[in-house]
N, C-alpha and C positions, 0 to 999 in steps of 0.2 A: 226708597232712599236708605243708603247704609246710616245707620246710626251705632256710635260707639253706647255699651252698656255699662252701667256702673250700679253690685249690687252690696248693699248695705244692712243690716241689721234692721234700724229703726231710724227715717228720714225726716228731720224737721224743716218745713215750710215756710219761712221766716225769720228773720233772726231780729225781733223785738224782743219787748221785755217775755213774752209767752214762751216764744220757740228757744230764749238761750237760757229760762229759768226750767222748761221741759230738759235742755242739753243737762246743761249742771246736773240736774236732778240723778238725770242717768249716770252721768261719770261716777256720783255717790255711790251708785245703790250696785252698779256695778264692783266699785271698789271694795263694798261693803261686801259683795258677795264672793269677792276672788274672782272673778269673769271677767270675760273680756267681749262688750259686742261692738261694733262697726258705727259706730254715731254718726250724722252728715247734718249738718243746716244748710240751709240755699236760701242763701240773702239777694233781693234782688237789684241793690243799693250799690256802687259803688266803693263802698266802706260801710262797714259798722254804724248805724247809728242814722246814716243820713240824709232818711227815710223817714224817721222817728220824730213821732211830733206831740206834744203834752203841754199843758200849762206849766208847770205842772207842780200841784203839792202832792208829796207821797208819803201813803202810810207805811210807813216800814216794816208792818207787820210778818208780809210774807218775804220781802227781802231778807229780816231777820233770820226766820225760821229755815230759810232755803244760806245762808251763808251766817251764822250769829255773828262773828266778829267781822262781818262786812267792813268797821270805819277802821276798824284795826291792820284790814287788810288793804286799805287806801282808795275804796269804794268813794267817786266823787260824788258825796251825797247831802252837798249844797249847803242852807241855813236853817237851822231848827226854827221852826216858826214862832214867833212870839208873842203877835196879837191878831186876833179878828173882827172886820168891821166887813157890818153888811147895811146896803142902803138903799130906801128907794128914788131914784130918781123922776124929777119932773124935767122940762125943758131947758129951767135954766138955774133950777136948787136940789138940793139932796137931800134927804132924811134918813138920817142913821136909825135905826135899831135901836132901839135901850138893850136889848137883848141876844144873842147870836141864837138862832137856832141850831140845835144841838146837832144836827147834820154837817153845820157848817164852822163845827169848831173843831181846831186842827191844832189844839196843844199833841204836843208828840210825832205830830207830823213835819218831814221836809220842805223846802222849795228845791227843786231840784232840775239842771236840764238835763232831761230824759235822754237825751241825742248824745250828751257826757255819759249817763250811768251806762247805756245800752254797749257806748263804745267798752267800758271795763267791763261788762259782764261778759261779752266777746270775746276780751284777753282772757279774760279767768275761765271762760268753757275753755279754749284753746289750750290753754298750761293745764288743762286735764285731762288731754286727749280729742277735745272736739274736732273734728274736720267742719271749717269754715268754709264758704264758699260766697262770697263777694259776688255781683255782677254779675249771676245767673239769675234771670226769671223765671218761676215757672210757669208754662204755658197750657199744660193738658194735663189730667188724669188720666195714670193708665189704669185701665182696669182684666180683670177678666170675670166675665160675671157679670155676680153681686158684690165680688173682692176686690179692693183696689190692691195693687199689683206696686203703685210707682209715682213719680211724677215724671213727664218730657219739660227739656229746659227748651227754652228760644230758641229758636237759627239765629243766627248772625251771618250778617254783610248783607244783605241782600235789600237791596235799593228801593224807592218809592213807587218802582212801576210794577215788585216783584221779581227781578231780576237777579241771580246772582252775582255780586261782585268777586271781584279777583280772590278777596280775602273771606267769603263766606267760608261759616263754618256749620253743619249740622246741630241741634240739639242734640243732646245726651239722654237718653231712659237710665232715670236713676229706679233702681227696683228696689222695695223694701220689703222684710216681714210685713212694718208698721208704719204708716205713714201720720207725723201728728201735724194737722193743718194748723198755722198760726199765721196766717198771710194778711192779718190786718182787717178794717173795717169795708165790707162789699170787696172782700178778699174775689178774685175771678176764680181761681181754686175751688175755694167754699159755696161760691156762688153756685158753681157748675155741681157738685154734689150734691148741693142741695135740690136745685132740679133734677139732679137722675136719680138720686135716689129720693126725693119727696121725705125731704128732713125735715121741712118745714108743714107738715100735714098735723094738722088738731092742735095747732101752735097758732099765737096772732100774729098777726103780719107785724114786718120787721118795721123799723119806725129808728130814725136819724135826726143829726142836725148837722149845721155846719160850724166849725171852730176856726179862728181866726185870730194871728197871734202873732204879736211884732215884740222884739227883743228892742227894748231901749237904752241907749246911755245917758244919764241924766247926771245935772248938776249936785254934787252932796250935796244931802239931808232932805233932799227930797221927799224919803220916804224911808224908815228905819227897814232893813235889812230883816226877814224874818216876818211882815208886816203880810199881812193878805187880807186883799179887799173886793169884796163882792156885790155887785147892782142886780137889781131886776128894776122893769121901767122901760123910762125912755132910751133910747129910740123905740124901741118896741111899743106896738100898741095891745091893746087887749087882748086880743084875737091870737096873737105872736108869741110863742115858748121863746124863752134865751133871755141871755143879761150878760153883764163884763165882767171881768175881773182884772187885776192887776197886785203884780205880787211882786215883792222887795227882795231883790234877789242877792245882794253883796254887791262891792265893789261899781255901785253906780250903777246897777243894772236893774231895770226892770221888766218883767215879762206883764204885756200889755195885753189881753184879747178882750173876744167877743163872741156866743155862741148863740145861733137863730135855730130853730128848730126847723128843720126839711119838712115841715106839715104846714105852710103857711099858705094863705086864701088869693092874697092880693100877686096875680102875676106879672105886677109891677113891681115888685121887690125885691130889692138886691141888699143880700147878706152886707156885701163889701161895704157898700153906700150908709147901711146901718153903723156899721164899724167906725167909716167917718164920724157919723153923726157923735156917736157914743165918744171919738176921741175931744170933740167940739166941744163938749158938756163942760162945765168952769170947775169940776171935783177933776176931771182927769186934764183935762188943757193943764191945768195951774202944777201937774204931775209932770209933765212931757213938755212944758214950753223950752224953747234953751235947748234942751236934749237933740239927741241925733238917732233914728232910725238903724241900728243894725245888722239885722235882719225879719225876713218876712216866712210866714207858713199857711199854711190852710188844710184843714183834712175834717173828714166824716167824721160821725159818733154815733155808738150805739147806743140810742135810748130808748130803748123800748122798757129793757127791765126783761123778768124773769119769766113769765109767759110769752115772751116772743124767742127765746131761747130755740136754734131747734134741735132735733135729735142732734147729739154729740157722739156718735159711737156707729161702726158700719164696721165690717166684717175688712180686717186690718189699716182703718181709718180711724182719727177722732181728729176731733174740733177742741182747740183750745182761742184762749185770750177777746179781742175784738171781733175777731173774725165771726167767735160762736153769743157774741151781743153781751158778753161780761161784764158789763160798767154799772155802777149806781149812780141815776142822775138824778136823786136826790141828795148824795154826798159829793158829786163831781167827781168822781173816783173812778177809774179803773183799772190804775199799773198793778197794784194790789194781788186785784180780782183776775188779772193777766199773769202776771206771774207763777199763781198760788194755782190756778187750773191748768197752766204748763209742768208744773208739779207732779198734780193729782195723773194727769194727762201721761205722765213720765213713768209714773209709776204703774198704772194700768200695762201702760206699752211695754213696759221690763217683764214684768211677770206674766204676759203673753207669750213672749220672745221665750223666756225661761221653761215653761209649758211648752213650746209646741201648737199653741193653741190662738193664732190671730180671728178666732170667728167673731163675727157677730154680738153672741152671745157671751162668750168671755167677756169682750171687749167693754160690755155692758157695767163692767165692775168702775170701768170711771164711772160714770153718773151715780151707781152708791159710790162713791165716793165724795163727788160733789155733792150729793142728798146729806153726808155725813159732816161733813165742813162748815169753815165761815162762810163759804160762800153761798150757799143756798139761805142761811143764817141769816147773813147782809142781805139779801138780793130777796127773797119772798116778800118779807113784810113791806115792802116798797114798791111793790110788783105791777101798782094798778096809777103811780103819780104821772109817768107820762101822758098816757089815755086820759086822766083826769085834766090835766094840762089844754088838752084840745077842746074842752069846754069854756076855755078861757080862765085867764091870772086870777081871778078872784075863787073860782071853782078848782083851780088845781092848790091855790096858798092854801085853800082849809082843808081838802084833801091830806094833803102833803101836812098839817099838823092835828088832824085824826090817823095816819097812819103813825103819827110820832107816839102819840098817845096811848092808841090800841097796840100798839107793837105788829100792826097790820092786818088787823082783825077789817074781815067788810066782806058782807054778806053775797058773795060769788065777785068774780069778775067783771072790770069796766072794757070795754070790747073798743079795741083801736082800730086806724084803717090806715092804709099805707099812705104815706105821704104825698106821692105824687099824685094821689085820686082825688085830694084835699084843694088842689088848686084850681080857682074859678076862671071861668071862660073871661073874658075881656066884658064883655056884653053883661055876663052874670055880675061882675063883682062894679061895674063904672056904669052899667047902664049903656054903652054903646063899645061899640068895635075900636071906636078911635078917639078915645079921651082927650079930652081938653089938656090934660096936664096928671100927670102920680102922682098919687097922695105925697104930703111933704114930707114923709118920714121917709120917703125915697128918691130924695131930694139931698145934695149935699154940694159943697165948694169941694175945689184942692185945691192948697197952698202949696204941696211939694213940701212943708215943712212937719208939719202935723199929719196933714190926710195925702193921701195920697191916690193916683190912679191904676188901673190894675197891671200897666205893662208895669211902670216901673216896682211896683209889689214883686214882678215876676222877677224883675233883675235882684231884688233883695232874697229872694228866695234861692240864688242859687243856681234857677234852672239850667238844667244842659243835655239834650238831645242832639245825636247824629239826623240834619238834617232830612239826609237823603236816606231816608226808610220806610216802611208802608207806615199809612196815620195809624197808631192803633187805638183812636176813637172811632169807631163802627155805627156810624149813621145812618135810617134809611133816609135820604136827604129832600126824596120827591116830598116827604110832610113839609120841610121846612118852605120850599119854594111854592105850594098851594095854599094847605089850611092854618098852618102853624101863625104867620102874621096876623092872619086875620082875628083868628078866636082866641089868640093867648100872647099877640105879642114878640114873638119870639123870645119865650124868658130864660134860653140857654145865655143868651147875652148878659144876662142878669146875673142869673145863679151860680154863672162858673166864677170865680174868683180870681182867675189867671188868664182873661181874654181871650181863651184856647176858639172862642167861635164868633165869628163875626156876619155881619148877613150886608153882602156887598150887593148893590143896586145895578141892575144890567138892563139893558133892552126887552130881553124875553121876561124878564122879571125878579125878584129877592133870587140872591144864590147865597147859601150858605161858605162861606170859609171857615175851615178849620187850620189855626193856628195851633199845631198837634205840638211842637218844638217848648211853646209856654205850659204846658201841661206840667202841674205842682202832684198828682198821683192825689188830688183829696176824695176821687169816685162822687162828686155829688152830681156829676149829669148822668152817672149810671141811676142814679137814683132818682134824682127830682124830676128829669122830663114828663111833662103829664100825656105824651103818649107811647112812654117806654122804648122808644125807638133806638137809645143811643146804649151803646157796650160798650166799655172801658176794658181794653184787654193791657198785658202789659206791653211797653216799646222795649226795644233791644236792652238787652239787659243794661245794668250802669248808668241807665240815662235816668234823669228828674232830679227833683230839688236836694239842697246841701244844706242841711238842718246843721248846721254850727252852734253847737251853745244852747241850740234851742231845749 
């Protein structure tokens, strides 16, 4: 197939907070040098931003340092935050803290929606020469070799049976010096590199959760503006990583979520249903009664921490932001740690470019870089909390204030295991194939006022796909219709958040449906199915959720 070429300097992968703090970076450093090189982002979003999904409080540290007069320059960057409460809940009371753990205090920090800053950082690469690209996914690494060469974007038009329609178009090979991956959380991109080239080799397996996050309008005074508040507890049980938060966003808004960790036992449990539960609780009900639903989100998180990290650096490739597991999930933090290694990441790639010199071995100078930074800084001494986490809440809270302590002193590594290996057979975790009834913590009402159910979450989110296109979730489906009921339940029903799969009742026996159209892009059935079967590729470019505000 003819494919048009298009070749560039240095190609960024996403245009989040990583890929347009990398763009920026470059426009600088180029300006600074009198040069001129060829910048491209490939956003796979329909716009700026609408993709982009965060609680979210931000430390402006690297925003600062990568723009200093950001607010001067009209950066929409929310309410400076003004108090912190952290709680534990029971079922039907709360117990605050006398004390914030020092991880979770956010004097200096924003509330900010990420889906707002991402759209200005957009304008501001652009007003310095960025080439932006909207609505292209990418779909394949080129490579030659051991060098990656490029990325190929989607085809378009071409129907659900495979078929070209009238208005297909070919992908594009966009070819680069430098290609810097920032395609997000189980990026397909990164994913793929990561398998051919075995980046993730004498690393611990990657390790997720899931986040879930509704924009509220609420009655004044609800909750002082500035205000963030954070649970561990109920709904969750022992066994269960995650807790809520809700934070005071100005003007009657609040950002509502909830985060379950993708390493959970019972494959009766559904993220969503917990979500409910947590909004039912009488500390958030009594936040949200009256109010009005928004909008809806859901997306992956990297929690592993700094030994699940994988190599970041390949012969004219690197890994920045989510995609290369950046986050601190003992701060909740990772636009920061995204940013700041879109940065580092920018800067390797220029003085590559400048050189001559895209190998391998050059390229190696990001990681001293990141060795040299806050970010290794942040991210070491915390390195071993998730892992710890999977022994259960009482073994990861003392953990997690030994590591406060020692500044992350602890004698070798606690060895994690990847999430979907973690989920028990039907039979292992209830004692038989076909339960009486799921534990009640996966258990919940909908009112349609408070809770809700996942189509209409889907309509809150935005979503919007051209029906008529291949699904680009990649099932092998014979598991679904033999052993998958039996020994686990079918827990894609469960885990996915936007209904994308249903298991309709036939004659011959269970058939899977994939309702590919509600798909929100959050990757947790690339990740949570416990027998790896399902791929998350992307759909035609432009298509998925409209993170407004969010």
């Amino acid at each position: 197939m003819q494919r048009e070429t298009l070749d560039v300097d240095v190609l960024i992968v996403g245009g989040g907070p990583a890929g347009l703090s990398a763009a920026i970076r470059l426009a600088q450093l180029q300006e600074q040098a009198g040069e001129s090189l060829s910048i491209a982002v490939l956003e796979k979003a329909r716009e700026a931003g609408a993709h982009t999904l965060s609680g979210a409080v931000l430390d402006p540290s690297a925003l600062r340092e990568l723009i200093p007069d950001f607010r001067e320059q009209g950066a929409p960057a929310g309410v400076e935050v003004t108090g912190d409460r952290v709680y534990f809940l029971t079922a039907s009371s709360q117990l605050s803290l006398p004390i914030v753990p020092p991880p979770l205090r956010n004097h200096g920090n924003y509330i900010v929606s990420l889906n707002g800053l991402v759209r200005w950082l957009a304008e501001y690469a652009e007003s310095r020469g960025i080439d932006f690209f909207t609505g292209f996914a990418g779909q394949e690494v080129l490579t030659e070799g051991d060098r990656v060469i490029g990325v190929r974007t989607g085809d378009r038009g071409i129907d659900r049976e495979g078929v070209h329609k009238p208005s297909f178009e070919a992908g594009v090979d966009i070819h680069a010096k430098v290609t810097i991956f920032c395609d997000g959380v189980r990026g397909n991109l990164t994913k793929e590199l990561t398998r051919r080239f075995a980046l993730g080799r004498d690393r611990q397996p990657e390790q997720f959760a899931i986040g879930l996050k509704e924009l509220w309008e609420v009655p004044a005074g609800r909750l002082a503006p500035g205000t963030v508040l954070h649970s561990m507890g109920y709904p969750l049980r022992h066994e269960e990583f995650g807790g809520g938060f809700i934070y005071g966003m100005g003007d009657g808004l609040l950002s509502v979520g909830f985060v379950a960790g993708l390493d959970y036992k019972d494959p009766l449990f559904d993220p969503q249903m917990a979500f409910n539960r947590f909004k039912q609780h009488p500390l958030v009900s009594g936040l949200i009664s009256g109010g009005q639903l928004v909008r809806y989100g859901a997306k992956a998180l990297p929690e592993g921490g700094w030994n699940t990290i994988p190599r970041t650096h390949m012969a004219g490739a690197l890994i920045a932001g989510d995609a290369g597991g950046f986050l601190n999930s003992l701060r909740l933090k990772g636009i920061h740690l995204a940013m700041r290694t879109g940065m580092l990441a920018a800067e390797s790639a220029f003085d590559a470019v400048r050189a001559g010199d895209t190998s391998a071995e050059h390229l190696a100078s990001y990681q001293a870089r990141i060795d040299r930074s806050p970010v290794k800084a942040e991210l070491y001494p915390v390195r071993n909390v998730h892992q710890v986490f999977g022994h259960g809440l009482l073994a990861g809270l003392a953990y997690a204030g030994l590591a406060i302590l020692t500044k992350g002193w602890w004698p070798g590594d606690v060895t994690g295991h990847a999430g979907h290996l973690q989920m028990r057979m039907l039979r292992q975790y209830y004692g038989s194939n076909t339960p009486a009834s799921p534990a009640p913590s996966n258990v919940t009402s909908v009112d349609r006022r408070q809770t809700f159910d996942k189509v209409t979450n889907v309509h809150h989110a935005g979503t919007a796909h051209d029906e008529n296109q291949p699904v680009h979730l990649l099932v092998h489906t014979e598991v679904c219709g033999s052993i998958c009921g039996s020994e686990y339940g079918h827990p894609c029903t469960r885990f996915c958040p936007a209904n994308v799969y249903e298991i309709v009742q036939e004659a011959e026996g269970p058939r899977l449906q994939i309702n590919a159209s509600n798909c929100v892009h959050c990757k947790t059935c690339d990740i949570m199915d416990p027998y790896a079967v399902i791929t998350w590729v992307p759909p035609e470019g432009g298509g998925g959720p409209q993170y407004n505000g969010m």
